[in-house]
KEVEX-825006 format. One record per residue: residue in one letter; chain; x, y, z of N, C-alpha, C in turn. Coordinates in Angstrom, 1 decimal. Layout:
<rs>
<r><type>A</type><mol>A</mol><n_east>X</n_east><n_north>Y</n_north><n_up>Z</n_up><ca_east>X</ca_east><ca_north>Y</ca_north><ca_up>Z</ca_up><c_east>X</c_east><c_north>Y</c_north><c_up>Z</c_up></r>
...
</rs>
This chain:
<rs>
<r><type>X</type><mol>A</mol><n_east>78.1</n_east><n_north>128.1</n_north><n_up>88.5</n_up><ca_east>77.7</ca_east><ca_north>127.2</ca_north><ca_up>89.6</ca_up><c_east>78.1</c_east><c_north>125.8</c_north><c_up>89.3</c_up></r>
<r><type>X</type><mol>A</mol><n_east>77.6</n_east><n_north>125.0</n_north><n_up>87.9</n_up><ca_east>78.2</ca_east><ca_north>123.7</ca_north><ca_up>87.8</ca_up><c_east>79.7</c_east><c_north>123.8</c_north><c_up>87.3</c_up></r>
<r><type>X</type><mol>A</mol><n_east>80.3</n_east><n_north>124.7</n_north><n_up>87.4</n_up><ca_east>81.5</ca_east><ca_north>124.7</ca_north><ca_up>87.0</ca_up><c_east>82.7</c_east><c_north>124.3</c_north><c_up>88.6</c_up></r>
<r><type>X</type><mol>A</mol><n_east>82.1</n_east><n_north>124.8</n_north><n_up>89.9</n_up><ca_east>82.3</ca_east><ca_north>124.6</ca_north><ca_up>91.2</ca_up><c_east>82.1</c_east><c_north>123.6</c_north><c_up>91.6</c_up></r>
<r><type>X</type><mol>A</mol><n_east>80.8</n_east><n_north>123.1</n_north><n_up>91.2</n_up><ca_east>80.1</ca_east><ca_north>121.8</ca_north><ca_up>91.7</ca_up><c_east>80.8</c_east><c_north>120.6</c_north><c_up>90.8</c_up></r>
<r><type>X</type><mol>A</mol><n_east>81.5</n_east><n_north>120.5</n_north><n_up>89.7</n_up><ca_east>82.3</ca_east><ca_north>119.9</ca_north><ca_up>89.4</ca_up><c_east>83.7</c_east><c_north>119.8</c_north><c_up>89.4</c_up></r>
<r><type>X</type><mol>A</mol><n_east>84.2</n_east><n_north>121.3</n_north><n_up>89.9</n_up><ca_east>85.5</ca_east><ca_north>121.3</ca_north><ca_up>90.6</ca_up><c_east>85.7</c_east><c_north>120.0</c_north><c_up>92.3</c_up></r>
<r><type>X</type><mol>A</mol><n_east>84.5</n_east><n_north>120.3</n_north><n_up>92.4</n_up><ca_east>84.7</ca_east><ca_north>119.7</ca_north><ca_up>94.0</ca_up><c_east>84.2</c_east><c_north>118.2</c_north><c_up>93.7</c_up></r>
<r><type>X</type><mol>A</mol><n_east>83.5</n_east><n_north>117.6</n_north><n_up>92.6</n_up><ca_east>83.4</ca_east><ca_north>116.3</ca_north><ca_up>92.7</ca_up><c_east>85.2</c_east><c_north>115.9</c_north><c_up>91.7</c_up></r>
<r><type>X</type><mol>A</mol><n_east>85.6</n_east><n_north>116.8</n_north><n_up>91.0</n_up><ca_east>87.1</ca_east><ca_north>116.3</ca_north><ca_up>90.8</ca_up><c_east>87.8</c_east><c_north>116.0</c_north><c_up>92.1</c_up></r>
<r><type>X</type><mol>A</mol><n_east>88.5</n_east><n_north>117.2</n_north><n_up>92.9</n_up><ca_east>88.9</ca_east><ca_north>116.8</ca_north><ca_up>94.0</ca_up><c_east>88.4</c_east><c_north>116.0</c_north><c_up>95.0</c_up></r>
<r><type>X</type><mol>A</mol><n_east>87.3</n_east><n_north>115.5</n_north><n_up>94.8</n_up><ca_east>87.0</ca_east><ca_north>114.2</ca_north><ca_up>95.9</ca_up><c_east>87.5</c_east><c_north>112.9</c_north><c_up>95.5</c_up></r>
<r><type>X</type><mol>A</mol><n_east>87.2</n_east><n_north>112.8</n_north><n_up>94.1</n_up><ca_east>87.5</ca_east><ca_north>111.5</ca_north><ca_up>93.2</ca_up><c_east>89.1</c_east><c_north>111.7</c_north><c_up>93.6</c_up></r>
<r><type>X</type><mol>A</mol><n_east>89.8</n_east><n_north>112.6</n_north><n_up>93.5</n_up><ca_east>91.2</ca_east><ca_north>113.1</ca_north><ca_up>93.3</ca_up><c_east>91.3</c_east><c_north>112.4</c_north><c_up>95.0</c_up></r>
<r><type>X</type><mol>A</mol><n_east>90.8</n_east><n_north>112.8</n_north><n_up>95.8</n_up><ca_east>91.2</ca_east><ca_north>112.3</ca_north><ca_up>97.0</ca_up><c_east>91.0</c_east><c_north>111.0</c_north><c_up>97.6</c_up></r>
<r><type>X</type><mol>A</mol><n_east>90.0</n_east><n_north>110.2</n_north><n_up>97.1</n_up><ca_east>89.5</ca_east><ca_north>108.9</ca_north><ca_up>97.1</ca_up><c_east>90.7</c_east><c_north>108.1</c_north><c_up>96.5</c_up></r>
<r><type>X</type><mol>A</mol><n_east>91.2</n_east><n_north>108.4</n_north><n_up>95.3</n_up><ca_east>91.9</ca_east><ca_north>107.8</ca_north><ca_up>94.8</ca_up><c_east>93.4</c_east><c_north>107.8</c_north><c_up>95.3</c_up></r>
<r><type>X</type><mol>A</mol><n_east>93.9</n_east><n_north>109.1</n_north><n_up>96.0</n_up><ca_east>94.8</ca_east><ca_north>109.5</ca_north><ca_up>96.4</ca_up><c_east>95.1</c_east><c_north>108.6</c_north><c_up>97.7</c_up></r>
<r><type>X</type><mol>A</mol><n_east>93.9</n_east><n_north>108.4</n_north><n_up>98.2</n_up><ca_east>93.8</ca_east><ca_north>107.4</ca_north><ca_up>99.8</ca_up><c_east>94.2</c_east><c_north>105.9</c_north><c_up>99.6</c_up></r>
<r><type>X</type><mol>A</mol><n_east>93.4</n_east><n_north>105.7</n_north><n_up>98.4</n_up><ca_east>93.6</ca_east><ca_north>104.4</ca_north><ca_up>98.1</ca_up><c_east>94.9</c_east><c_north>103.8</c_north><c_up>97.4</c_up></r>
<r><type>X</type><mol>A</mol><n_east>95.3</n_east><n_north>104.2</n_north><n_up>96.7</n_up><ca_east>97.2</ca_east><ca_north>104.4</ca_north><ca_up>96.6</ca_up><c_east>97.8</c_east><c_north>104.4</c_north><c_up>97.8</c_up></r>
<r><type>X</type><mol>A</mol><n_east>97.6</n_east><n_north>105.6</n_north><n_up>98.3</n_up><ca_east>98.4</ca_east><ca_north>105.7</ca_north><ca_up>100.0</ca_up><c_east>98.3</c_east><c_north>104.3</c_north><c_up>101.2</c_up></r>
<r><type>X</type><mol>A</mol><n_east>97.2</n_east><n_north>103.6</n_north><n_up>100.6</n_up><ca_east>96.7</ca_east><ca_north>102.1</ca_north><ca_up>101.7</ca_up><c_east>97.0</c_east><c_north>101.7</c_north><c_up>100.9</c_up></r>
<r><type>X</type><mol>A</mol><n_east>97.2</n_east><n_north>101.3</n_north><n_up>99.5</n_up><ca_east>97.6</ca_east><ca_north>100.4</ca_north><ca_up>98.8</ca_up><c_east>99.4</c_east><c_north>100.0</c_north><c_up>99.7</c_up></r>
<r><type>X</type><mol>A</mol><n_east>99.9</n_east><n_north>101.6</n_north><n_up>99.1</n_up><ca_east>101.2</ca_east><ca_north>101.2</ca_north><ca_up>99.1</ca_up><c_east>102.1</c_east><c_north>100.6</c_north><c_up>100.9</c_up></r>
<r><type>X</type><mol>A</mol><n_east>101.2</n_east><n_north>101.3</n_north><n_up>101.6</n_up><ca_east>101.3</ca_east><ca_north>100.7</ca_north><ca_up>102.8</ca_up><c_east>100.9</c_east><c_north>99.6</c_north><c_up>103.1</c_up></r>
<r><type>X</type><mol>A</mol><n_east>100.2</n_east><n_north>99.0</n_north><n_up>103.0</n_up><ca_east>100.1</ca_east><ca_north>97.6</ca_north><ca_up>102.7</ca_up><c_east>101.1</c_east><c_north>96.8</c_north><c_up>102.4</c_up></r>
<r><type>X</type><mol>A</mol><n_east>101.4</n_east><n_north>96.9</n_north><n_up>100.9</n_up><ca_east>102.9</ca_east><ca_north>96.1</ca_north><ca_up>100.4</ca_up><c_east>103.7</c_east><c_north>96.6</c_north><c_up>100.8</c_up></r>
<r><type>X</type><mol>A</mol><n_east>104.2</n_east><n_north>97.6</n_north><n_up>101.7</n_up><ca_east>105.5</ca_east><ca_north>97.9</ca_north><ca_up>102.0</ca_up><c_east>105.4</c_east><c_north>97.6</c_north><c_up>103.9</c_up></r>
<r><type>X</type><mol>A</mol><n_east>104.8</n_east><n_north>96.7</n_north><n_up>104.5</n_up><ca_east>104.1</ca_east><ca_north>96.3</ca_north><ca_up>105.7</ca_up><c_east>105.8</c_east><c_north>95.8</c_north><c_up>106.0</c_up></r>
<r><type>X</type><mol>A</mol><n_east>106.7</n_east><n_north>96.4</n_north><n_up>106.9</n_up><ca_east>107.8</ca_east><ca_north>95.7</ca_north><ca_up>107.6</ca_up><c_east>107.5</c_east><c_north>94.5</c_north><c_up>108.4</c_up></r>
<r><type>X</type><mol>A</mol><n_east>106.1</n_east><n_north>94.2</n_north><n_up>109.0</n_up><ca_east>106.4</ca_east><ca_north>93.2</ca_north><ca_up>109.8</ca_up><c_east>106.6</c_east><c_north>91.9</c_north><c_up>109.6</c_up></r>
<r><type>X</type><mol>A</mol><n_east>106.9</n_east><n_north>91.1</n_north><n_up>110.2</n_up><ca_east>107.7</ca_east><ca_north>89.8</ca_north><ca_up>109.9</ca_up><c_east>106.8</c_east><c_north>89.1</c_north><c_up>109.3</c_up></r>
<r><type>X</type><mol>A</mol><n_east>106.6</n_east><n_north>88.1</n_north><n_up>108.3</n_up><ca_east>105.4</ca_east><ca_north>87.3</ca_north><ca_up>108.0</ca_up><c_east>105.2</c_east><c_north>86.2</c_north><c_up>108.6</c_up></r>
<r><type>X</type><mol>A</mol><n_east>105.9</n_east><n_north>85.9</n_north><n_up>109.9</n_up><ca_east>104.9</ca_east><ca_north>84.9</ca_north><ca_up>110.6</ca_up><c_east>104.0</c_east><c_north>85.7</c_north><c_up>111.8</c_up></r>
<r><type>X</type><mol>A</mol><n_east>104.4</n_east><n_north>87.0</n_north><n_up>112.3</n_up><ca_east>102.9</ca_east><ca_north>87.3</ca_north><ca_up>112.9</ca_up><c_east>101.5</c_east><c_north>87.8</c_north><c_up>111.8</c_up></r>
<r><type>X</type><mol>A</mol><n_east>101.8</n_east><n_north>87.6</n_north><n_up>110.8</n_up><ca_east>100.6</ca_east><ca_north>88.2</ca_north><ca_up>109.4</ca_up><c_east>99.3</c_east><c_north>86.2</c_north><c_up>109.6</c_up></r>
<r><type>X</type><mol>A</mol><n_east>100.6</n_east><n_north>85.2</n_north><n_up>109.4</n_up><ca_east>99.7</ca_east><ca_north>84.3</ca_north><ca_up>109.3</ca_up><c_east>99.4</c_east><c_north>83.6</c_north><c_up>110.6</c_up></r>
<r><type>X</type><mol>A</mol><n_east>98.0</n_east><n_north>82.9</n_north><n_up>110.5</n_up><ca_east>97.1</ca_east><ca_north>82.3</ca_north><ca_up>111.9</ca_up><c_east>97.8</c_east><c_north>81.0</c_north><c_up>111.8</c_up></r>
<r><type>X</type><mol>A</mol><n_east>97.8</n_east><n_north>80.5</n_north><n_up>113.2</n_up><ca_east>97.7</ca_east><ca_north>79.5</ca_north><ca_up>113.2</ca_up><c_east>97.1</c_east><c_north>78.3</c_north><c_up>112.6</c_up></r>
<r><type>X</type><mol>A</mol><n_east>97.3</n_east><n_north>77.1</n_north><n_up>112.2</n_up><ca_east>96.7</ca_east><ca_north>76.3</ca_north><ca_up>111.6</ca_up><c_east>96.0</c_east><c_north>75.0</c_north><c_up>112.8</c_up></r>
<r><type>X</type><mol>A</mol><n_east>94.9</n_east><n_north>74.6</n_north><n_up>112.4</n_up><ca_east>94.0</ca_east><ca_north>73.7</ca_north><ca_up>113.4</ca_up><c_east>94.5</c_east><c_north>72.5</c_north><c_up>113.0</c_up></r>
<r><type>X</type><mol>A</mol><n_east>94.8</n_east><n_north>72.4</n_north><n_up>112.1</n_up><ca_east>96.0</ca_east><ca_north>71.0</ca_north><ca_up>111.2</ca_up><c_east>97.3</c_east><c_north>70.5</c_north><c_up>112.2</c_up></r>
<r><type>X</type><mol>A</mol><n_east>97.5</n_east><n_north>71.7</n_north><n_up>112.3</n_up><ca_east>99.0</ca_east><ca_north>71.3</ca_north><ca_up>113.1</ca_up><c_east>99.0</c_east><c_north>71.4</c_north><c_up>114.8</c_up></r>
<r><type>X</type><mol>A</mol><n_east>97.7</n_east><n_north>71.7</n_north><n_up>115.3</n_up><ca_east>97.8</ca_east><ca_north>71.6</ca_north><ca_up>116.3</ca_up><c_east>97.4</c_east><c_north>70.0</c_north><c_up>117.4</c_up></r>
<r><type>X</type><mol>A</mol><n_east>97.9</n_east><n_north>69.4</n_north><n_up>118.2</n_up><ca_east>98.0</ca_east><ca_north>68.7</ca_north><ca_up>119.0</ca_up><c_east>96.5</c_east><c_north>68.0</c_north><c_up>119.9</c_up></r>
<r><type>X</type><mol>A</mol><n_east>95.4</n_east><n_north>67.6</n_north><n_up>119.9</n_up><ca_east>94.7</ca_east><ca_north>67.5</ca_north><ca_up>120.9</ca_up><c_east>95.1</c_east><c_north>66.7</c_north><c_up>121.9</c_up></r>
<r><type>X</type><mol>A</mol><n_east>94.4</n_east><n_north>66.4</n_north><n_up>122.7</n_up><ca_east>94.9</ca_east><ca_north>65.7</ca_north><ca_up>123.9</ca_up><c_east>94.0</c_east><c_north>64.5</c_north><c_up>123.9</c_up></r>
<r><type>X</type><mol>A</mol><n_east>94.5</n_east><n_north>63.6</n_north><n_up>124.7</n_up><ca_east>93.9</ca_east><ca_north>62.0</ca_north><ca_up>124.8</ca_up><c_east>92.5</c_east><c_north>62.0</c_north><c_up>124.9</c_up></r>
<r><type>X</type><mol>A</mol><n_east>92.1</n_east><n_north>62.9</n_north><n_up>125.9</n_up><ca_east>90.5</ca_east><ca_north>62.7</ca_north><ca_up>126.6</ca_up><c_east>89.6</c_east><c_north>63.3</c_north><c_up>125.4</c_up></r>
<r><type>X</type><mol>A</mol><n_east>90.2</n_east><n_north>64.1</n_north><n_up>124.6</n_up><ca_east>89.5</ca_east><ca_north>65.3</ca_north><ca_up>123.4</ca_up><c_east>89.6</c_east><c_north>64.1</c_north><c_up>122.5</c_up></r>
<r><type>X</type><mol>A</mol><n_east>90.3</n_east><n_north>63.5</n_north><n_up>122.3</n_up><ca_east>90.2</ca_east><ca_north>62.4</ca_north><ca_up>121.0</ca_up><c_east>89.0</c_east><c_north>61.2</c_north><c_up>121.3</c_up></r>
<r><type>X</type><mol>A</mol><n_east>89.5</n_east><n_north>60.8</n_north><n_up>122.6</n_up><ca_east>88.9</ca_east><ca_north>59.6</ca_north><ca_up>123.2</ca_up><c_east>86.9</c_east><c_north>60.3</c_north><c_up>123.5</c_up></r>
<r><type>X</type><mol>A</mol><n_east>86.3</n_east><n_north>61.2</n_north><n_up>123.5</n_up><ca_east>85.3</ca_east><ca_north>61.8</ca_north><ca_up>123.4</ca_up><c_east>85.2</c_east><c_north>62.1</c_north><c_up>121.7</c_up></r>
<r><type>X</type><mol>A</mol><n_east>85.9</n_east><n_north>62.4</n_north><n_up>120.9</n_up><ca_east>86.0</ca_east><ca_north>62.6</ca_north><ca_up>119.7</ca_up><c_east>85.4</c_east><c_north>61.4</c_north><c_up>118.7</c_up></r>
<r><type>X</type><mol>A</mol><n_east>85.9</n_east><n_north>60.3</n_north><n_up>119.2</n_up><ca_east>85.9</ca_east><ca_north>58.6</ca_north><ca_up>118.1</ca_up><c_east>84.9</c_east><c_north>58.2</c_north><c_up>119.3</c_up></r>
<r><type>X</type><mol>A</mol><n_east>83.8</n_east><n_north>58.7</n_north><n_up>120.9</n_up><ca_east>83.1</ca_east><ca_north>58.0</ca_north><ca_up>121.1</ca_up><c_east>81.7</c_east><c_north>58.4</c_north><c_up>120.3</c_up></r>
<r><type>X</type><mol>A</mol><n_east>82.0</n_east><n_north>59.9</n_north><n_up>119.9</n_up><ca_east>81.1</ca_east><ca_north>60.9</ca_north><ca_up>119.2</ca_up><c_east>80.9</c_east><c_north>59.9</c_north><c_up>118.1</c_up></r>
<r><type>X</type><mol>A</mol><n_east>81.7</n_east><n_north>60.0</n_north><n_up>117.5</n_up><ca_east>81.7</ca_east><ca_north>59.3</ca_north><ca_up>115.7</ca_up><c_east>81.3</c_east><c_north>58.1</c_north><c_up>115.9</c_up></r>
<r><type>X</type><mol>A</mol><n_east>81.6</n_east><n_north>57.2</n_north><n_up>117.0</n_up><ca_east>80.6</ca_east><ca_north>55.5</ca_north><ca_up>116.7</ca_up><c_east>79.3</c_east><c_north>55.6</c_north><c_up>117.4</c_up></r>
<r><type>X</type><mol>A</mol><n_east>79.0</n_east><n_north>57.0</n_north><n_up>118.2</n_up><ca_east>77.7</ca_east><ca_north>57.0</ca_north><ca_up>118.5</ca_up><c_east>76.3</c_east><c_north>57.3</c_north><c_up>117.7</c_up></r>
<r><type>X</type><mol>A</mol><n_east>77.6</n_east><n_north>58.2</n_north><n_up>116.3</n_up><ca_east>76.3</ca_east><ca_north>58.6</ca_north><ca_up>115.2</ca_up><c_east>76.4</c_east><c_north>58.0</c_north><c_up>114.2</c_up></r>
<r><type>X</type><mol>A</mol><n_east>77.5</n_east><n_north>56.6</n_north><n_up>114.4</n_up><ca_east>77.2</ca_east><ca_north>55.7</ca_north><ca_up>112.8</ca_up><c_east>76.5</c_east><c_north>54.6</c_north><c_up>113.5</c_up></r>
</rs>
């Protein structure tokens, strides 16, 4: 009986580990382009006049 009951906790470990390889390697072998992988950056983006001009009335109203 524990000879069964240890065959089947081998093959799960066997399969856990087998999954995890399998997502590993798909992962690093990902064809898609690396600029749809990375987000946008809030650095590089543009605001507008009225968003700034509300922005610097914010900051002299809390110093």
């Amino acid at each position: 009986m524990s000879f069964i009951l240890l065959e089947h906790m081998f093959m799960a470990q066997f399969f856990i580990l087998f999954c995890a390889v399998v997502t590993f390697a798909l992962m690093a072998c990902d064809p898609r382009p690396t600029e749809l992988k990375q987000t946008a950056s809030a650095w590089n983006q543009t605001s507008h006049t009225s968003q700034q001009a509300q922005h610097n009335a914010k900051d002299q109203s809390a110093s």
